[in-house]
N, C-alpha and C positions, 0 to 999 in steps of 0.2 A: 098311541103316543109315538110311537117305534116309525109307522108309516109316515106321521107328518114329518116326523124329525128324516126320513129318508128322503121327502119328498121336497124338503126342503133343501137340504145339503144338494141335491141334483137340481135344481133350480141354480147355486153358486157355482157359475163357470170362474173357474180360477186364472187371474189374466197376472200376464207377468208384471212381475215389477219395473219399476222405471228405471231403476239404476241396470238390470238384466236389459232392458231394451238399450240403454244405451249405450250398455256394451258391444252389441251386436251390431247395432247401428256405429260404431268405431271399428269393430274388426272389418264390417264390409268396406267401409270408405276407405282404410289402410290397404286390404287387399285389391280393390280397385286403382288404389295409386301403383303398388307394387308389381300387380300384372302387367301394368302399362310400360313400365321400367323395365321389368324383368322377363315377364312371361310369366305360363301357369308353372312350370317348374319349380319358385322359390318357393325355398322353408319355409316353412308355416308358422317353426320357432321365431321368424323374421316379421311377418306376417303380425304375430301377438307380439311382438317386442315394438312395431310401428305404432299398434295401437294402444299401447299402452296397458295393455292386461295380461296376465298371467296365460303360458299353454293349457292350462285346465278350462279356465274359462272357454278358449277360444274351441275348445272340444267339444265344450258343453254345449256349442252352440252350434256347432259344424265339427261334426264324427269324424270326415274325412274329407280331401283334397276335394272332391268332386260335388260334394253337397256346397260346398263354399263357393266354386268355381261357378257353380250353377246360380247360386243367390247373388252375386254379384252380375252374372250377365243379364238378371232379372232384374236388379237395380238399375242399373246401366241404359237397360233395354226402354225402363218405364220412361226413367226421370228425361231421354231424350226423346222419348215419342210426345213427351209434354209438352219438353221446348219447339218441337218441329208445330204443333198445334197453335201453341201459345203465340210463335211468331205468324204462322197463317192467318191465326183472327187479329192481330193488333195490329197489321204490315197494310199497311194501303198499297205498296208496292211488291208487286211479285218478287221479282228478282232480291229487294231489299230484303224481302221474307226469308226467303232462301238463305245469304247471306249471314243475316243474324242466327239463324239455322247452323249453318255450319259451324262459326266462332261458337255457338254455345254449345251446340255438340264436343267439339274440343274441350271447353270447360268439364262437359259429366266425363271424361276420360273415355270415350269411343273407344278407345284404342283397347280397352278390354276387354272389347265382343267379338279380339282376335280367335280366342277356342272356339267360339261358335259357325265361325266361317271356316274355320279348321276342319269342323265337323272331328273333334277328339274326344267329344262327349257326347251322350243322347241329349239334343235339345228337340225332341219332340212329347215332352211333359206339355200338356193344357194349357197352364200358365204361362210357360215360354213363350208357345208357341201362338198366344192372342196374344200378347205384348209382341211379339216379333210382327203379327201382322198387322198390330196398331201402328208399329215406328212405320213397315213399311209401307203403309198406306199413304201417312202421314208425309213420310217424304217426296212417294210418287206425286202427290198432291201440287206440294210443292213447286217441283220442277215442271209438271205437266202448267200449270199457270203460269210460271217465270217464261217459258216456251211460250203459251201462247200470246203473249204480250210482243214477241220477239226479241224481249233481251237474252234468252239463252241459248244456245248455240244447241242445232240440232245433231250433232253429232253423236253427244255425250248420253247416257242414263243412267239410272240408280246405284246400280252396279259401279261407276264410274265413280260416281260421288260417294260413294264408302267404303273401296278400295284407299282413295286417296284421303280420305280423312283419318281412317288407320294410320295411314303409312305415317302422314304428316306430326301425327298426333303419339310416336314412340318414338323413341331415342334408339337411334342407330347399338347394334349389339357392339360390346366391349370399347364404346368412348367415355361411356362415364360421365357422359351429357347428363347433366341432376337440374341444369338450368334451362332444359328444353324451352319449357313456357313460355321465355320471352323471344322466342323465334317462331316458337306455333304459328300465334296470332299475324306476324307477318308473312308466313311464308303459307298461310291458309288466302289471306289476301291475294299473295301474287298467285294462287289455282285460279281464284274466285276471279280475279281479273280476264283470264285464260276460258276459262267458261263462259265470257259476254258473247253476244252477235254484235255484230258477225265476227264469224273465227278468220282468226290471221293464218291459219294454218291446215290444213287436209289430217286426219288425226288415222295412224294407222291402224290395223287392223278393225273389228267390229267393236260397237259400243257392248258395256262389262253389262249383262241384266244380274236381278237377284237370282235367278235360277242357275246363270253362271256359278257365283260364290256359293250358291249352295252344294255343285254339283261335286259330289268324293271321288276323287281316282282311286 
């Protein structure tokens, strides 16, 4: 009687609750907005106060600075290797693919895959690191078709287009921009204009690869 009752209790994988998942699923999104604004630096007490729960909570969920910092680059990391996918199968045009690529990368907040180009944490856990080669596959992709159509300009590479989607996509330190957003999407346009063939311009030094952004001084 002892064995089946044991046999059964280990059969019940115990899965969380929904209200616990959606907490978690609020602290990452808050923390994703926040990194973008602030950097990994900000309070945490900030952090649970954006998202509306309690610091115990947001403990309970993420121990420390780095466990969090990591789940968010892994949300980040997914939700735009989706959109680089999602717009390569539904785009009948390359370059247009690319395009809605970028603008919706700005929407998952890119801009807070800044620690990871930092290299200020270990992102070479498993998971990272296949979501990192999913995005970057996904966007090599991309641009490798927008090219060979000849609407994008041979100069540029990957490296280039996620350098400037960071940049484009945070608010300059100490102005206190809270209303970036509705400049993003236009001043993500005037790159994406800058990026057509042919190039109006000779672009200095060498094109930015991933291996660049990866590499640590």
């Amino acid at each position: 009687m002892t064995a089946v009752a044991t046999e059964s209790d280990t059969r019940r994988v115990p899965r969380p609750r929904a209200d616990a998942l959606r907490n978690r699923e609020r602290i990452v999104a808050a923390a994703r907005e926040i990194l973008v604004e602030s950097g990994p630096d900000v309070p945490l007490d900030e952090i649970a106060r954006r998202a509306g729960v309690g610091n115990a909570t947001l403990y309970r969920h993420f121990p420390d600075r780095s466990t969090l910092i990591l789940e968010v680059v892994h949300s980040v990391m997914a939700r735009t290797a989706d959109q680089a996918e999602r717009a390569a199968a539904e785009e009948t045009d390359a370059f247009e693919a690319l395009s809605r690529f970028v603008h919706a990368a700005a929407d998952e907040r890119i801009g807070a895959l800044c620690p990871l180009l930092s290299g200020s944490f270990n992102g070479d856990l498993p998971h990272l690191h296949a979501e990192r080669e999913r995005l970057e596959a996904a966007v090599e992709g991309l641009m490798e078709k927008a090219r060979a159509t000849g609407r994008l300009r041979t100069d540029v590479a990957v490296g280039d287009l996620m350098v400037a989607l960071s940049q484009l996509t945070r608010p300059l330190p100490g102005t206190g921009c809270l209303n970036i957003d509705r400049f993003t999407h236009r001043h993500l346009q005037l790159f994406l204009d800058g990026l057509e063939a042919p190039a109006r311009s000779r672009l200095p030094g060498a094109a930015a690869t991933l291996e660049d952004l990866r590499h640590r001084r």
